[in-house]
KEMAR-153683 format. One record per residue (C-alpha): x, y, z. Coordinates in steps of 0.25 Angstrom, whole numbers. Example, Ala and Ser with C-alpha at 12.3 -4.5 7.8 and 13.67 -1.06 7.14 Angstrom:
<c1: 49&c2: -18&c3: 31>
<c1: 55&c2: -4&c3: 29>
REM end
This chain:
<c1: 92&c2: 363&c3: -220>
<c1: 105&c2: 362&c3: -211>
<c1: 105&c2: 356&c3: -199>
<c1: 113&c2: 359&c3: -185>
<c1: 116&c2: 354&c3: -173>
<c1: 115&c2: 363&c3: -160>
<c1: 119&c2: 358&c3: -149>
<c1: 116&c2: 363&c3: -133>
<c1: 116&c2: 353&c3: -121>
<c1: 104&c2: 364&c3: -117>
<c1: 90&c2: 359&c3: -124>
<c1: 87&c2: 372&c3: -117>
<c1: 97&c2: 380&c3: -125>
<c1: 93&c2: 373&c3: -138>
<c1: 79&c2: 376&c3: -136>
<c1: 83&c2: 390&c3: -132>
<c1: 90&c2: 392&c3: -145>
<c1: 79&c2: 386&c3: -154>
<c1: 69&c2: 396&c3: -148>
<c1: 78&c2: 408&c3: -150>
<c1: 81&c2: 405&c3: -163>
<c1: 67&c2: 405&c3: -166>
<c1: 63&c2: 415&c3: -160>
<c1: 72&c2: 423&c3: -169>
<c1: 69&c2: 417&c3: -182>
<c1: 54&c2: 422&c3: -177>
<c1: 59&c2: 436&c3: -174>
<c1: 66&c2: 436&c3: -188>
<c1: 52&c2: 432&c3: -195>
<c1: 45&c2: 444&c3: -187>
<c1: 55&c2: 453&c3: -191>
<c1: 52&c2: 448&c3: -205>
<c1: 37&c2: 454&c3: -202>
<c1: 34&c2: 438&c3: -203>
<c1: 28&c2: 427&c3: -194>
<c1: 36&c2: 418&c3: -188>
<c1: 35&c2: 401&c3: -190>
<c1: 39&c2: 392&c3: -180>
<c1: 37&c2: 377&c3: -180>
<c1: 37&c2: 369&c3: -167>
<c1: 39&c2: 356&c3: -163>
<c1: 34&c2: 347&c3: -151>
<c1: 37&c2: 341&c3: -139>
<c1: 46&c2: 345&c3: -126>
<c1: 56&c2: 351&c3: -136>
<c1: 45&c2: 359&c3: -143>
<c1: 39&c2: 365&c3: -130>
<c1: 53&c2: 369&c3: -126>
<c1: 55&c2: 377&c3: -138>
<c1: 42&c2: 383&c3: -137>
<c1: 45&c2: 390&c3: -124>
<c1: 57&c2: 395&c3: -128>
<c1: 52&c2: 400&c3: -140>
<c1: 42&c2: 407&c3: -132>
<c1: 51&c2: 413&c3: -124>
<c1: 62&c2: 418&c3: -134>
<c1: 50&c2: 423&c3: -142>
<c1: 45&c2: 430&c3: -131>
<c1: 59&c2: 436&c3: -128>
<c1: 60&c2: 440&c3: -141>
<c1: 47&c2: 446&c3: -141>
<c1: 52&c2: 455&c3: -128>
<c1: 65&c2: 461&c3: -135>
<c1: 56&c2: 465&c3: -148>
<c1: 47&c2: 473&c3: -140>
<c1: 59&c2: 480&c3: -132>
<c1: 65&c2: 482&c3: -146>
<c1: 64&c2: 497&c3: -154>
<c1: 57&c2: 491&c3: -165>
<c1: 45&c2: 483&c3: -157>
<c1: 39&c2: 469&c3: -155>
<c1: 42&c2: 462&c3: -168>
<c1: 29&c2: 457&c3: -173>
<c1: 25&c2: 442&c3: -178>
<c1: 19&c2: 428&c3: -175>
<c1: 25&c2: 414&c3: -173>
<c1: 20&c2: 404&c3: -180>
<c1: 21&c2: 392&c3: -173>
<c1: 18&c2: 380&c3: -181>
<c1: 19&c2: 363&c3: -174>
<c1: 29&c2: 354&c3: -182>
<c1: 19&c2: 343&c3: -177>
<c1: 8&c2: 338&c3: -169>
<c1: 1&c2: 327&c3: -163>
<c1: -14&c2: 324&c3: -169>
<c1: -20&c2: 325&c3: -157>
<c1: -32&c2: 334&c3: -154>
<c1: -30&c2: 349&c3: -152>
<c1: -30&c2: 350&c3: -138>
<c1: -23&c2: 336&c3: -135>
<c1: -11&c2: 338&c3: -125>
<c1: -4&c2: 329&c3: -135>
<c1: -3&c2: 339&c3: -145>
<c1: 12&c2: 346&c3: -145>
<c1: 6&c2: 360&c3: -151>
<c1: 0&c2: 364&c3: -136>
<c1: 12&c2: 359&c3: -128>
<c1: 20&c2: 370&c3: -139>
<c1: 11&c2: 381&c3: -138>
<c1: 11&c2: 381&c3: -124>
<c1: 24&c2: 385&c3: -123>
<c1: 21&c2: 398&c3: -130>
<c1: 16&c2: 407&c3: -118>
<c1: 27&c2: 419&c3: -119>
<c1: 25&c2: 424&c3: -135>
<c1: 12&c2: 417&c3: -138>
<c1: 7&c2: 428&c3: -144>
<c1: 18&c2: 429&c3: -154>
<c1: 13&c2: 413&c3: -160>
<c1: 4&c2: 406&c3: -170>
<c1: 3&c2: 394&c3: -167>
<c1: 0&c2: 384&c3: -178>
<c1: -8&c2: 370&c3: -173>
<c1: -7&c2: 356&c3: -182>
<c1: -24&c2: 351&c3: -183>
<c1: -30&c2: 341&c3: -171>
<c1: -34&c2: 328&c3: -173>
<c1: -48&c2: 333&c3: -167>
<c1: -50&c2: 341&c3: -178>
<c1: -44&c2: 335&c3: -191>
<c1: -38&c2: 324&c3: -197>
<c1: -21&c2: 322&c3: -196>
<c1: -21&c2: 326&c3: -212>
<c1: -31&c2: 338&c3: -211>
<c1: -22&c2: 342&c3: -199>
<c1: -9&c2: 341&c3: -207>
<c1: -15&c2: 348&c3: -220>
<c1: -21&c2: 358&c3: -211>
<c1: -6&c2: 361&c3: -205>
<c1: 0&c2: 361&c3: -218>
<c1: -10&c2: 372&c3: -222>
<c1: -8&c2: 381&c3: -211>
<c1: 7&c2: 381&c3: -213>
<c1: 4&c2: 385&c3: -228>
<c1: -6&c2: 397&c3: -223>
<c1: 3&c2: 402&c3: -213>
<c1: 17&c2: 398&c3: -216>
<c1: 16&c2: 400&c3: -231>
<c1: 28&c2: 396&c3: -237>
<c1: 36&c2: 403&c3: -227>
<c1: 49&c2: 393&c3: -219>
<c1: 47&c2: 390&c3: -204>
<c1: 56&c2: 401&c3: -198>
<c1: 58&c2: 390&c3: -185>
<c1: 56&c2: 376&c3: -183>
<c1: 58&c2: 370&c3: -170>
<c1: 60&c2: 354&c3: -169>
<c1: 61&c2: 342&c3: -160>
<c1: 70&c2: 331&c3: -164>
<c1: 64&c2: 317&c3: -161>
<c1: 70&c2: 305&c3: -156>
<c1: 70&c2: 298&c3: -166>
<c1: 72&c2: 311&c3: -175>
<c1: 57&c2: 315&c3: -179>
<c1: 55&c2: 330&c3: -179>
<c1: 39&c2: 337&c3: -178>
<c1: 33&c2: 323&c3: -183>
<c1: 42&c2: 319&c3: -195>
<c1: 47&c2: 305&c3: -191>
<c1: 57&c2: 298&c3: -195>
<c1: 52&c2: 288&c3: -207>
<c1: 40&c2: 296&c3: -207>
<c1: 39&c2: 301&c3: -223>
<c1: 29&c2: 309&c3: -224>
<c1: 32&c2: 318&c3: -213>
<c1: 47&c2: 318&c3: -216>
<c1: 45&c2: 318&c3: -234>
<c1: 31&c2: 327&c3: -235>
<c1: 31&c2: 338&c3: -243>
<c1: 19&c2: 343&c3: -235>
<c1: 21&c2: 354&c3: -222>
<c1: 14&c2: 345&c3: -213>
<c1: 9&c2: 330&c3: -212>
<c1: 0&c2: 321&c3: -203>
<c1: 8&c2: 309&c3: -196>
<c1: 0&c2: 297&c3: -192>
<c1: 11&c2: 289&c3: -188>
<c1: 19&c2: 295&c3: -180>
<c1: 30&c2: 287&c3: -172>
<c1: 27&c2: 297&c3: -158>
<c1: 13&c2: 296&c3: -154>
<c1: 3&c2: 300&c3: -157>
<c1: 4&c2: 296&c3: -172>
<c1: -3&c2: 305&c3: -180>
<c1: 3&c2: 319&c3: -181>
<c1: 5&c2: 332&c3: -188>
<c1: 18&c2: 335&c3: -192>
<c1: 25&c2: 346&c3: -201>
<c1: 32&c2: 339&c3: -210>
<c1: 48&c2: 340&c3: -213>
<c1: 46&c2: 348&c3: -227>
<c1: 38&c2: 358&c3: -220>
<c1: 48&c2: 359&c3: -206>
<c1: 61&c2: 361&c3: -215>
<c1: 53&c2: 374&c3: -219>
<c1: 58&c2: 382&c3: -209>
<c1: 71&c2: 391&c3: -208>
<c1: 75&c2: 384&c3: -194>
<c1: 72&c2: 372&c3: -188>
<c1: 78&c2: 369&c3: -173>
<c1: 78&c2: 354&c3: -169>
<c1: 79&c2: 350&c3: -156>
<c1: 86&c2: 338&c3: -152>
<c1: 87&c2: 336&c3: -138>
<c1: 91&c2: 326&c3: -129>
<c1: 99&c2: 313&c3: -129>
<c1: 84&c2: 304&c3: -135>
<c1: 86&c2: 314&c3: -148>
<c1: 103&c2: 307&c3: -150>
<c1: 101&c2: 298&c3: -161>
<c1: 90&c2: 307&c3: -169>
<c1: 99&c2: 319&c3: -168>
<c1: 110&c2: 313&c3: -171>
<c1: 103&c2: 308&c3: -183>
<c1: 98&c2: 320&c3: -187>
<c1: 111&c2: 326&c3: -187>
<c1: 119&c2: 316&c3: -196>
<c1: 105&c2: 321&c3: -204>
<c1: 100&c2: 305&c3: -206>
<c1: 89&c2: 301&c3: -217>
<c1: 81&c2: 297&c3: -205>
<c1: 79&c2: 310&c3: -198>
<c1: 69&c2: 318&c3: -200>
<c1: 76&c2: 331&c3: -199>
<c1: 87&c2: 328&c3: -210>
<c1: 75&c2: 326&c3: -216>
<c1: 70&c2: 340&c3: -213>
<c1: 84&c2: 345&c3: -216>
<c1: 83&c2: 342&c3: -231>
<c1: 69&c2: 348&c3: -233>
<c1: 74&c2: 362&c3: -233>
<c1: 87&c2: 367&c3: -239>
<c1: 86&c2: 381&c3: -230>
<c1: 85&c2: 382&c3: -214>
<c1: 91&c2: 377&c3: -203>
<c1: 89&c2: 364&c3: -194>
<c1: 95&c2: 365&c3: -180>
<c1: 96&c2: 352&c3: -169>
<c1: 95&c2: 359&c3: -155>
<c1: 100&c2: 347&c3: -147>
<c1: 108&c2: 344&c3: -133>
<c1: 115&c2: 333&c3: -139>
<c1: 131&c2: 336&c3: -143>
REM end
C-alpha cells in the first residue's frame, strides 16, 4: 500500500473529506449493482466520522432521487475494527456510541456487531466475527476503512509489540491484554484491515506528534508500516492537522 500525508489545520475538513470519499467509493459499489463495505473505528474520531458519513450519504441519496435514472439501490455494510468485551448493552461499548450517529440514511445500513461477554467467550466472539466476515464479505476488499491513529500509534486494537494482532494470518483475533482498558477485546487484525482498497487514518492533534511522525518515516514499531506491507494494492491516507 502507499501511504500519504494530508494535511488541514481543520480536523473538520479532514473528517469532511474522509466521509465524501466514502461516500463515493459507496456510490461506486452501488453502481456496480453491489453492497457496499465500510469498516469503522472508535472513539471521539469514530463518532465524528459517523455523522458525516450520515450526512454526505444522506445528500448523496437526495441528488440520486432528483436524478433521471432514480435512487440508486444498495446496503452499507458496516462492520467495527474493534471492541471492548463488555456486555452488549454496556455503555463501554464503542459500537452503540458509532451507530447512534447514524440517524439521517439508517436505512441505507447493516450494521455488523463483535459478540458480548454475556453471551460467549472472547475466542467464540472472535471466531464468530471471523465467520460473519466470510459469509458476507466473501473474499471481496473492504471498499472503505476508517481509522484512529493512537498515541502511541495503535490502530483498532493492534498494539505496538502486540504479535498476534499485528502478525496473524486470521481476520480477527481476541485480545486480553490490552495496554487501554479494559484488557480484553475484539480486534480485526492487520492482515484482514489491509484488505481494503482505501484506508483513511486520522491523525489529530499535537498528543498524536511523535506517533505520526513515526508512522510517517514508516518505523518497524508502528503498527500501521505494518499494515502498509500487508497489501501491495490500495491506498493508506494520514488525515492530520499537523504540518
Amino acid at each position: 500500500m502507499n501511504l500519504t500525508k494530508v494535511f488541514d489545520p481543520s480536523t473538520e475538513q479532514l473528517i469532511a473529506l474522509a466521509a465524501d470519499r466514502t461516500v463515493s467509493a459507496i456510490l461506486k459499489a452501488w453502481q456496480a449493482d453491489r453492497d457496499a463495505h465500510v469498516v469503522i473505528t472508535g472513539g471521539r474520531s469514530g463518532q465524528s466520522l459517523c455523522k458525516a458519513l450520515d450526512l454526505a450519504l444522506y445528500r448523496a441519496k437526495a441528488v440520486d432521487r432528483g436524478s433521471k435514472v432514480g435512487e440508486v439501490k444498495g446496503k452499507v455494510h458496516i462492520w467495527f475494527s474493534d471492541e471492548r468485551f463488555v456486555a452488549s448493552d454496556d455503555p463501554e461499548r464503542s459500537d452503540l456510541a458509532l451507530m447512534a450517529n447514524f440517524k439521517l440514511a439508517n436505512e441505507r445500513f447493516d450494521f455488523h456487531r463483535m459478540g458480548a461477554s454475556a453471551d460467549v467467550s472472547i475466542e467464540i466472539a472472535a471466531q464468530e466475527y471471523s465467520d460473519q466476515l466470510v459469509a458476507v464479505l466473501g473474499g471481496a476488499r473492504f471498499d472503505v476503512v476508517l481509522l484512529s491513529l493512537g498515541e502511541d500509534g495503535h490502530v483498532a486494537s493492534c498494539f505496538p509489540h502486540d504479535s498476534l494482532a499485528l502478525e496473524s494470518p486470521n481476520s480477527v483475533v481476541a485480545v486480553t491484554n490490552s495496554p487501554k482498558p479494559p484488557a480484553e477485546r475484539i480486534t480485526l487484525t492487520l492482515s484482514q484491515l489491509a484488505r481494503s482498497s482505501q484506508i483513511y487514518l486520522l491523525a489529530v492533534g499535537q498528543a498524536k506528534r511523535e506517533a505520526l511522525d513515526a508512522t510517517m518515516a514508516r518505523s518497524d514499531e508502528m503498527p500501521v508500516e505494518l499494515l502498509r506491507r500487508n497489501s501491495l494494492n490500495g491506498q493508506i491516507f494520514v488525515l492530520t492537522d499537523l504540518s
